[in-house]
C-alpha positions as CSV (number, residue, x, y, z in Angstrom):
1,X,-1.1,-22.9,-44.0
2,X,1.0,-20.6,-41.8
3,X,1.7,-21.4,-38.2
4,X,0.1,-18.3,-36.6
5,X,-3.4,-18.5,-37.7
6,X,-3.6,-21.7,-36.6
7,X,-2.1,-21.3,-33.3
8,X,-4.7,-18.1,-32.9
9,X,-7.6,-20.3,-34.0
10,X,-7.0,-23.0,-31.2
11,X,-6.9,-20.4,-28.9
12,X,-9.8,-18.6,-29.8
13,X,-11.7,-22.3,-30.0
14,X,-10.7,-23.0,-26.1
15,X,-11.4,-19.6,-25.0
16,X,-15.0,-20.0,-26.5
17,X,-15.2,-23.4,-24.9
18,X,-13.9,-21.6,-21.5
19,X,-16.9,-19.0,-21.8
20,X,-19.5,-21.7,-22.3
21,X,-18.6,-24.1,-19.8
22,X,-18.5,-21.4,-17.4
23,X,-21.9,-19.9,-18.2
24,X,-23.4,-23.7,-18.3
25,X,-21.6,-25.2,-15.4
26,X,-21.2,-22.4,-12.9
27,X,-23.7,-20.3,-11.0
28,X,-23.0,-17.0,-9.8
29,X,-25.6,-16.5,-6.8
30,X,-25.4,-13.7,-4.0
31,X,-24.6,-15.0,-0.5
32,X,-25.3,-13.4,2.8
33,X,-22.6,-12.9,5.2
34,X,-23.1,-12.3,8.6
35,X,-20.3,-9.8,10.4
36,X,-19.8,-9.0,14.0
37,X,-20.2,-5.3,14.9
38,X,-17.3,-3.3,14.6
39,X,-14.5,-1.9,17.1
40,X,-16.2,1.0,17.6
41,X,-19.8,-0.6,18.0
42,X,-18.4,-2.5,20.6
43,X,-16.4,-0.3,22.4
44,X,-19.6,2.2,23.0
45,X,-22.6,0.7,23.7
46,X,-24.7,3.9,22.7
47,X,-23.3,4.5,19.2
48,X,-26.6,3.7,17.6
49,X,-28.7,6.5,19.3
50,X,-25.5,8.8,18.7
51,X,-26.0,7.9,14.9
52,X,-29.7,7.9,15.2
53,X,-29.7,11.8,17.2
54,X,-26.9,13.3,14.1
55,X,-29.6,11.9,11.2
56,X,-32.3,13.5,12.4
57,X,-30.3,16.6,12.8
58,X,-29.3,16.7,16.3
59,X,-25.5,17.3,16.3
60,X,-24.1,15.0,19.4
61,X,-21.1,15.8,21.2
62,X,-18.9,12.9,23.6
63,X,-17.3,13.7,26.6
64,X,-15.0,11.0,27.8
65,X,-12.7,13.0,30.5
66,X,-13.6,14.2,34.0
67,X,-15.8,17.0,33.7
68,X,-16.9,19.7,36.1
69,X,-19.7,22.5,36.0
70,X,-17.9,24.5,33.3
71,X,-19.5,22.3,30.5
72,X,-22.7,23.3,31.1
73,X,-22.5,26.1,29.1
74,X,-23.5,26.1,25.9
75,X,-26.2,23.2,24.7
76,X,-29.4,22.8,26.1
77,X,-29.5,19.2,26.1
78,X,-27.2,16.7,28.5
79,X,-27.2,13.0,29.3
80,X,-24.6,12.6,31.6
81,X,-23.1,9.6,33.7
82,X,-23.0,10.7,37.4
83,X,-19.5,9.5,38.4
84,X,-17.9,11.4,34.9
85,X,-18.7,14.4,36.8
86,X,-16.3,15.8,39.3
87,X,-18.9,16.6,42.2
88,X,-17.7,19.7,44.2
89,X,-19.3,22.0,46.3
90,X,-20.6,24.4,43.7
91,X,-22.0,21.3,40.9
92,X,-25.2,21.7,42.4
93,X,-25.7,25.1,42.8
94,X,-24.5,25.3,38.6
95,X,-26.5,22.5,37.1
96,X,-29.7,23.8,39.2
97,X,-29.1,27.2,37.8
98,X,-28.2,26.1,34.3
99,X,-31.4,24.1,34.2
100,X,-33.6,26.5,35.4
101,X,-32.2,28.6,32.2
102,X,-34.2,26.1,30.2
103,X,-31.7,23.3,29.9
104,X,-32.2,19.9,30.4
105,X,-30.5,17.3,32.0
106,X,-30.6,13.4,32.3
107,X,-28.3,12.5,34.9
108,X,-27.8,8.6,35.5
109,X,-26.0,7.0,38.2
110,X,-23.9,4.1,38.1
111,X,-21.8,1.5,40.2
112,X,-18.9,4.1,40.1
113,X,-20.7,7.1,41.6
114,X,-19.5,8.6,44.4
115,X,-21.9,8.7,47.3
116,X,-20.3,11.9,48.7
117,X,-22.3,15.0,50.4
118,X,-22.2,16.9,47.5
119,X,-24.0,14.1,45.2
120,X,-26.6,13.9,48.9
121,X,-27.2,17.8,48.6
122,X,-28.5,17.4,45.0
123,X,-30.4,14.9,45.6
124,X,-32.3,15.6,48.6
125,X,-32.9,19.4,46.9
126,X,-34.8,17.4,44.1
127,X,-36.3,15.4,46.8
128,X,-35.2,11.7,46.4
129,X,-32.7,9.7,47.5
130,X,-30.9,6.2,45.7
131,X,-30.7,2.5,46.8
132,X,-30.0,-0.8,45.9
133,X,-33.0,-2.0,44.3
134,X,-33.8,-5.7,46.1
135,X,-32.8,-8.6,43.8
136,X,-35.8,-9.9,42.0
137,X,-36.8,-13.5,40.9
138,X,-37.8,-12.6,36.9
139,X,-34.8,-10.8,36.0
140,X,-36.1,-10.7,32.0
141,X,-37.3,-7.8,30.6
142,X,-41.3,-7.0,30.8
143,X,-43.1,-7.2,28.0
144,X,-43.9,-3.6,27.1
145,X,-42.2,-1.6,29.6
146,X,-38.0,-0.3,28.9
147,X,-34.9,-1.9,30.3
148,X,-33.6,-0.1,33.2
149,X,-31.1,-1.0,35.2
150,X,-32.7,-2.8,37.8
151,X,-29.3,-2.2,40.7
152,X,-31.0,0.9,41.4
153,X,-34.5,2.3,42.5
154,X,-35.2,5.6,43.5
155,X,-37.4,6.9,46.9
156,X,-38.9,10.5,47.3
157,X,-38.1,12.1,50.5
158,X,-41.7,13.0,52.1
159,X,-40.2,15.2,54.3
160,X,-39.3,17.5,51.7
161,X,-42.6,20.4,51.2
162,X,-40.5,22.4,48.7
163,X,-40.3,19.0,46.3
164,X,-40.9,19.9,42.6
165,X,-44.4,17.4,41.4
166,X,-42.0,14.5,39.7
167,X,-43.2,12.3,37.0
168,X,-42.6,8.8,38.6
169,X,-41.8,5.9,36.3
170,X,-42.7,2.2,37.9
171,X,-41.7,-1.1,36.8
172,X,-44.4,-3.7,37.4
173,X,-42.9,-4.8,41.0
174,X,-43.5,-1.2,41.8
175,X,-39.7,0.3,42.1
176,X,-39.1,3.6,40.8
177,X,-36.7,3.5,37.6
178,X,-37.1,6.9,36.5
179,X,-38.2,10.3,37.8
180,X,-38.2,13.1,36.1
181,X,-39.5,16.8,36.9
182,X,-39.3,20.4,35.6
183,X,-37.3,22.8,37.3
184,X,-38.1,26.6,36.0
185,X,-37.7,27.0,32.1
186,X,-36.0,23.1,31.6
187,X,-35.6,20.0,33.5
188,X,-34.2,16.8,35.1
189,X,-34.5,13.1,34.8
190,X,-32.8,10.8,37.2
191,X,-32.3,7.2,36.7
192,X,-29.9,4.5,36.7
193,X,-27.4,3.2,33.9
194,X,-29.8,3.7,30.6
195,X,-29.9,0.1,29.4
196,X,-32.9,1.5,26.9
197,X,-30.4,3.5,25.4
198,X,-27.9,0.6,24.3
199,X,-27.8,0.0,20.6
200,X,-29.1,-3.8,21.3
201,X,-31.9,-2.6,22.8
202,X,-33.3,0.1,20.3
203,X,-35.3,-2.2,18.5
204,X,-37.7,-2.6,21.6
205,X,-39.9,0.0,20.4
206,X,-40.6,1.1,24.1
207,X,-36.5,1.6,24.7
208,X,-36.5,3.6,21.1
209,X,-39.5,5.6,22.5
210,X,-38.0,6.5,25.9
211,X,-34.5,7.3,24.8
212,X,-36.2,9.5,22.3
213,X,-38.4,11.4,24.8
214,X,-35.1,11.8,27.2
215,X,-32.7,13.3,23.9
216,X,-34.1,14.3,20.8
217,X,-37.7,15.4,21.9
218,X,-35.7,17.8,24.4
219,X,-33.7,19.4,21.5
220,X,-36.2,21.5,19.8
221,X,-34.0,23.8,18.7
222,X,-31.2,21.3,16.9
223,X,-28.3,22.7,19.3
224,X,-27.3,19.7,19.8
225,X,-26.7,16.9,22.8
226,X,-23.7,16.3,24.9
227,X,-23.3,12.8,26.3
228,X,-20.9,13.1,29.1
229,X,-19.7,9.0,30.1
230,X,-16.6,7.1,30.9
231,X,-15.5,4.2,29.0
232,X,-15.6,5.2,25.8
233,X,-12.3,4.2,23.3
234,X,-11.4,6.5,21.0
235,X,-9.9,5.8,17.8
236,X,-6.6,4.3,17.5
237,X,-4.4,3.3,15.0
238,X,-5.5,-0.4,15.2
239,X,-9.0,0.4,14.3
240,X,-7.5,2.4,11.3
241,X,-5.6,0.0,10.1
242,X,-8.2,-3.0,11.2
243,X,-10.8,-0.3,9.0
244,X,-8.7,-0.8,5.9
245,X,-7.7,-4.7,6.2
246,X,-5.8,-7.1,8.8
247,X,-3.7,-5.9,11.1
248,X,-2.4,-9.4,11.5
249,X,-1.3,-9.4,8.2
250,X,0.8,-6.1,8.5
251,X,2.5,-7.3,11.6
252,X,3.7,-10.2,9.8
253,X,5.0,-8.7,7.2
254,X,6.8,-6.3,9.0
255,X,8.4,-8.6,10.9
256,X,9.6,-10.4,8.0
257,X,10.9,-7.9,6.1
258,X,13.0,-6.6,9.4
259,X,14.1,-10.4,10.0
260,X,15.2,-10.4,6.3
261,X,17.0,-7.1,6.5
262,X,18.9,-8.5,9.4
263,X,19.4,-11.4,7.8
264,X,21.6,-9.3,4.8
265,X,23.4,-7.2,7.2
266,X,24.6,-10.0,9.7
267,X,26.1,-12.3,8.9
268,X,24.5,-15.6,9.6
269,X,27.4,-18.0,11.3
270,X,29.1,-15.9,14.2
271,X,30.2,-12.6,15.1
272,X,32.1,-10.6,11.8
273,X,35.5,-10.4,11.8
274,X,37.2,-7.2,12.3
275,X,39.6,-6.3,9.3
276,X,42.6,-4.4,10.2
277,X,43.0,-1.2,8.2
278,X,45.4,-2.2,5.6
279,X,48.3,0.3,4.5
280,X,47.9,2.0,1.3
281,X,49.9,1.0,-1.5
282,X,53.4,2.8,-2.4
283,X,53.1,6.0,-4.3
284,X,55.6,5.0,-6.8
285,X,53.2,1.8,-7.1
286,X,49.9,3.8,-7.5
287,X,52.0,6.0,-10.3
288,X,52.4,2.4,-12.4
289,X,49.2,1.4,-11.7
290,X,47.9,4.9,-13.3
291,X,50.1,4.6,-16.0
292,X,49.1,1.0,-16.8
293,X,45.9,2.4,-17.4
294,X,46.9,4.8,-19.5
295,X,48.7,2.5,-21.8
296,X,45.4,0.8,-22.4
297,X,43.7,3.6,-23.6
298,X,47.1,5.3,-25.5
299,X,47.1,8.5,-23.1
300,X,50.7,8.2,-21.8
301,X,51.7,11.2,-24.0
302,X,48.6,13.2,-22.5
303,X,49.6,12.4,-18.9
304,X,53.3,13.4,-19.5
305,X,52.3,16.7,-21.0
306,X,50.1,17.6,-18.2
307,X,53.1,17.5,-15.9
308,X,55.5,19.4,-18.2
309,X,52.5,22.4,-18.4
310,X,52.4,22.0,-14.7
311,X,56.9,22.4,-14.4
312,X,56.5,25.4,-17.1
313,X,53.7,27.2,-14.7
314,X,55.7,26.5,-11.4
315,X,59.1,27.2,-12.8
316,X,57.6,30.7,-13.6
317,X,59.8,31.0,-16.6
318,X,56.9,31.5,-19.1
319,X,55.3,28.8,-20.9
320,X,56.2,30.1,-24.5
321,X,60.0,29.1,-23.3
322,X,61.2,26.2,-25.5
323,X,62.7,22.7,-24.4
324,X,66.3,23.6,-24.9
325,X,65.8,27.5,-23.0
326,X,63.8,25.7,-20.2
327,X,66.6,22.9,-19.9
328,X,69.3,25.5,-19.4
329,X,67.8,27.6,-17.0
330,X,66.5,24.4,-15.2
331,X,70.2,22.2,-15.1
332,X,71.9,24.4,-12.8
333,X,68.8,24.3,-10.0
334,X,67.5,20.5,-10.3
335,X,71.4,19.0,-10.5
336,X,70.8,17.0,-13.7
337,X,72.1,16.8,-16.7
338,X,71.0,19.5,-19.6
339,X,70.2,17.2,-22.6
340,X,68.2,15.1,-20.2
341,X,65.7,17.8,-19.2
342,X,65.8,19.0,-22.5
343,X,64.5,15.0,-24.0
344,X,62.0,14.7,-20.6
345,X,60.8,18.8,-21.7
346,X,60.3,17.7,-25.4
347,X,56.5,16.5,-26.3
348,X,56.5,13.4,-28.1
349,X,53.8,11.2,-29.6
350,X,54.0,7.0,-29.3
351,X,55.8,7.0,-26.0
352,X,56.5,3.6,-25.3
353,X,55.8,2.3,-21.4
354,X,59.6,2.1,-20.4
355,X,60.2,5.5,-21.8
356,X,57.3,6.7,-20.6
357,X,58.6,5.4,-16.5
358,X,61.5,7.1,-17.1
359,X,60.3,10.4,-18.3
360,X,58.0,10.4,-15.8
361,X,60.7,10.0,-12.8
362,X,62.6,12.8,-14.6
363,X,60.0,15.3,-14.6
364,X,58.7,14.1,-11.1
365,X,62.3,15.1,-9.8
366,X,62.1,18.4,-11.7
367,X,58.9,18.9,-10.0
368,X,59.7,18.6,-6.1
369,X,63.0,20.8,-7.0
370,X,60.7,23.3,-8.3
């Protein structure tokens, strides 16, 4: 019995043995993994309404940068952060007139907002004013009423007889969170930072239901809604490479691979010496070393010849001269004897090194006299 069978069989036996101990032994099984939210879910705290607002087919735009009235332009629909706003003298006079053109507008104020007489004169033209809301001793969430931000409460001014009728939204202490109110064709809501808008907090059905009333239910039209806020990272090359796999990983290995390209170019005990330049060898040397070579390869006739069709082109005497013609016209201006140009002049096969030395000095001489 051959070899190779055999060996084949074994193999096939433990490969069979392999299968079945692996199908009796071992249990594959599915196994839940629980992963933080990503960069970008941390890094903006609204990304789930955004997501939420472009699947049911309300395009949403992010403003990050200082922004004056000029953005209020195009969509009908804003939720906008009060200090991202640069507040000059004409913002109030352009949002009122933008809203009245049936836009609408859910401004939010924050710790950051500047309290300057411009943000004053819109307010008191809506009729309320802003204050720090008194701390309270339950700061949990109600049951069944949204998450505002409980830093801030609102107050209508009563002085005012030209105020618009404002829906007022309470908490159960009685503090204002919310008013909103129509103004012409669109309208405004005011409140503080939108804590029913965070992406932990759309699961309370009365935060998903507000934010929802304040965005979407305001778009009939599917223009679209601009969120104009601070604080928002864009994407970086981190998250693009953290997207794809560890960045840990790729800084590591870029380090190594630029320690170990160092590593090959310097060398590892002390500074490299500086080598002097070093002369370059005698021509008359370079001309054995040349014809050493040539030896080993039989081409010492070749490399004699090349010079003589070289002399017959420079002499200018015609290279259909012979030897002994060459060698007479040649004597008189090289200095040297007849018969001995006439031998160096003469092709020959199975020159032998010496002879070939000589030759080769001969018709070197004949050459710079030329």
């Amino acid at each position: 019995m051959h070899k190779k069978p055999l060996i084949f069989s074994i193999v096939c036996a433990l490969l069979a043995l392999g299968v079945y101990s692996a199908l009796e032994y071992f249990e594959i099984r599915s196994e839940t993994v629980w992963e933080g939210p990503s960069r970008k879910a941390r890094m903006n705290a609204y990304l789930a309404l955004e997501r939420w607002l472009e699947k049911t087919g309300h395009p949403v735009q992010t403003v990050t940068k200082k922004s004056d009235e000029s953005v209020f332009a195009q969509r009908k629909v804003f939720c906008v952060q009060a200090s991202a706003l640069d507040w000059t003298e004409n913002t109030p006079a352009a949002i009122f007139s933008w809203i009245r053109d049936g836009g609408f507008l859910f401004l939010h104020w924050d710790t950051r907002t500047p309290e300057n007489a411009n943000t004053q004169k819109f307010l008191k033209t809506l009729g309320l004013r802003t204050q720090a809301a008194p701390e309270t001793k339950d700061p949990q969430p109600q049951e069944g009423f949204p998450d505002f931000d409980r830093r801030f409460t609102l107050k209508p001014i009563k002085e005012n007889p030209n105020r618009p009728r404002m829906l007022l939204r309470k908490d159960p202490g009685g503090h204002i969170r919310l008013a909103a109110l129509p103004l012409g064709q669109g309208g405004i809501a005011l409140g503080g930072e939108p804590l029913f808008m965070r992406s932990s907090n759309l699961k309370k059905a009365e935060n998903a239901r507000l934010a929802w009333e304040l965005t979407g239910a305001k778009d009939s039209a599917g223009e679209g809604i601009v969120f104009i806020r601070a604080g928002i990272a864009k994407d970086t090359m981190y998250e693009a490479f953290s997207a794809r796999g560890s960045l840990v990983f790729v800084i590591a290995s870029a380090l190594v691979l630029i320690i170990t390209g160092f590593w090959t170019a310097i060398p590892a005990f002390g500074r490299p010496k500086i080598d002097q330049e070093r002369p370059g060898r005698p021509l008359e040397e370079r001309f054995l070393a040349e014809g050493s070579f040539l030896k080993k390869f039989g081409a010492l006739d070749s490399y004699l010849d090349t010079y003589r069709k070289e002399i017959r082109l420079k002499s200018r005497l015609g290279s259909d001269k012979t030897p002994e013609a060459l060698a007479g016209l040649l004597a008189p201006l090289c200095g040297m004897d007849e018969k001995t140009i006439r031998e160096a002049l003469s092709s020959r096969r199975g020159v032998k090194f010496r002879e070939f030395i000589k030759q080769r000095k001969i018709l070197k001489t004949l050459w710079e006299s030329l």
